[in-house]
MARKOLKE-735058 format. One record per atom (N, C-alpha, C): x, y, z; residue in one letter. Coordinates in steps of 0.02 Angstrom, whole numbers, plus 50000, padded with zeros to 5 digits. Example, Ala and Ser with C-alpha at 12.3 -4.5 7.8 and 13.67 -1.06 7.14 Angstrom:
<sites>
506604971650390a
506154977550390a
506604983550390a
506424988850354s
506844994750357s
506455000250394s
</sites>
This chain:
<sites>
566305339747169x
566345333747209x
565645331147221x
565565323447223x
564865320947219x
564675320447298x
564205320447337x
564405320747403x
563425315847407x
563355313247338x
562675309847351x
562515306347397x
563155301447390x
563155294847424x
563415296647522x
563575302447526x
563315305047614x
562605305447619x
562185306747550x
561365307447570x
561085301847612x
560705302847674x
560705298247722x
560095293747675x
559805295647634x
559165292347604x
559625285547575x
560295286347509x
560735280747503x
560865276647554x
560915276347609x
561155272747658x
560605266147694x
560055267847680x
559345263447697x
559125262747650x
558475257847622x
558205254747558x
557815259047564x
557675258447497x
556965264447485x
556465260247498x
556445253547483x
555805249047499x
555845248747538x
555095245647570x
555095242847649x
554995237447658x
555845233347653x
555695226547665x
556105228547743x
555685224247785x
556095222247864x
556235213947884x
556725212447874x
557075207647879x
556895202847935x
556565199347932x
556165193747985x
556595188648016x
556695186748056x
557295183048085x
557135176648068x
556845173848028x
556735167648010x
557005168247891x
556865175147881x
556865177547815x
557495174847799x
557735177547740x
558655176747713x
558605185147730x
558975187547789x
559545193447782x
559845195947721x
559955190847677x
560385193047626x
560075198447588x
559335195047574x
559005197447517x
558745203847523x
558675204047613x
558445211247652x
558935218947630x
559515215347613x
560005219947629x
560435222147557x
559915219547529x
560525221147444x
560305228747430x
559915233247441x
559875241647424x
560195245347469x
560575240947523x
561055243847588x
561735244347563x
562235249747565x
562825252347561x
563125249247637x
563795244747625x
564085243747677x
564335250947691x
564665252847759x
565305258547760x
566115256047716x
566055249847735x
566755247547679x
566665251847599x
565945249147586x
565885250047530x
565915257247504x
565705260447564x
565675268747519x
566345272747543x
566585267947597x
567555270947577x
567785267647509x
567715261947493x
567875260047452x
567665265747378x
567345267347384x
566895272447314x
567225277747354x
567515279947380x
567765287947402x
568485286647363x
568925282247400x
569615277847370x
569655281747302x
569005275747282x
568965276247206x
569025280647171x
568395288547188x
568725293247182x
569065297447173x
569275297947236x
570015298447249x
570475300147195x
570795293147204x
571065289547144x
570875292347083x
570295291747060x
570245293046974x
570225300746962x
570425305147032x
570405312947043x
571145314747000x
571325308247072x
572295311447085x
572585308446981x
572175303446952x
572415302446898x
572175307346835x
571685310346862x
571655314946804x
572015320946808x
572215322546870x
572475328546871x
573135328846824x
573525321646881x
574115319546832x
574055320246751x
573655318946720x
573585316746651x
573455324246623x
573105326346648x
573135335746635x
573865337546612x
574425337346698x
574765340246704x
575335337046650x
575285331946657x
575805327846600x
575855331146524x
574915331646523x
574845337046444x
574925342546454x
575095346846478x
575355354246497x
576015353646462x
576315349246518x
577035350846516x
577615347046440x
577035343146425x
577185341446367x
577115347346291x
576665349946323x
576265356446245x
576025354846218x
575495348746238x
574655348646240x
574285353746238x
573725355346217x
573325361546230x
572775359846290x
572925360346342x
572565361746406x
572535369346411x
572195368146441x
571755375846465x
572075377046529x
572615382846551x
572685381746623x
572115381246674x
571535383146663x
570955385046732x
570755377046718x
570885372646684x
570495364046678x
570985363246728x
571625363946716x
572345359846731x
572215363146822x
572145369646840x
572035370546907x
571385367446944x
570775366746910x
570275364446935x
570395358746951x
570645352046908x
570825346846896x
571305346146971x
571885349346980x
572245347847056x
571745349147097x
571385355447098x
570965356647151x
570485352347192x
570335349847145x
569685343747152x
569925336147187x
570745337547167x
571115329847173x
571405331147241x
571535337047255x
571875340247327x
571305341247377x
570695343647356x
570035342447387x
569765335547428x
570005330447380x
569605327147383x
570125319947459x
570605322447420x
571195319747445x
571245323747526x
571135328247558x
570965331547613x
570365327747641x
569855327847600x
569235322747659x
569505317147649x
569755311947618x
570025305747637x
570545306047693x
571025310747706x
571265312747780x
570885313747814x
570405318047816x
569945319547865x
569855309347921x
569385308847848x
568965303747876x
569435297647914x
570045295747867x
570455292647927x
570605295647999x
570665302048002x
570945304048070x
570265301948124x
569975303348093x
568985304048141x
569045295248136x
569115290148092x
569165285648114x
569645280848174x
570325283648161x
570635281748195x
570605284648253x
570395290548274x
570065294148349x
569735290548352x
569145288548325x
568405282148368x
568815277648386x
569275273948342x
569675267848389x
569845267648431x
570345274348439x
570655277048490x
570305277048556x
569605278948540x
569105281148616x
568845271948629x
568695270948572x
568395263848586x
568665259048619x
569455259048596x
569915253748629x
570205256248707x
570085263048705x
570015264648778x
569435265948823x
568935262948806x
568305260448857x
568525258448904x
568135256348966x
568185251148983x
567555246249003x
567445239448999x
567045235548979x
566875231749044x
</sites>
């Protein structure tokens, strides 16, 4: 599992541009990872985990020559990965939870 894009260094520009309130913002901010964006790349993931596994298992059971330890790694990684995407919703929807019960 790639766990780069948690490296806090991805998350800030490596250059040092600081965005001047008169500047374009925009242009400040293109080496910046939204959070949308790096759920979005987890999703993704995800996703291309849970489809390979499938595609393994499809060739197994067909009498493909898979390797069983590919065909177990292959779920493992997709069941792995598929566990921190639970994770991270629950921890999100707890911050809501606390947030929308502030009071202001």
């Amino acid at each position: 599992m790639d766990f780069s894009v948690l490296n806090a260094g991805a998350l800030y520009p490596t250059n040092n541009i600081s965005p001047s309130r008169s500047g374009n913002e925009v242009e400040a901010n293109k080496g910046i990872k939204s959070f949308s964006d790096l759920l979005q790349d987890k999703l993704t993931e995800v996703n291309t985990l849970q489809k390979q596994a499938d595609k393994l298992t499809e060739d197994f059971l067909v009498g493909e020559p898979v390797e069983i330890h590919q065909l177990m790694l292959a779920m493992e990684k997709a069941d792995l990965a598929l566990r921190e995407m639970v994770e991270i919703r629950n921890k999100l929807i707890e911050a809501y939870k606390e947030i929308s019960h502030m009071q202001v």
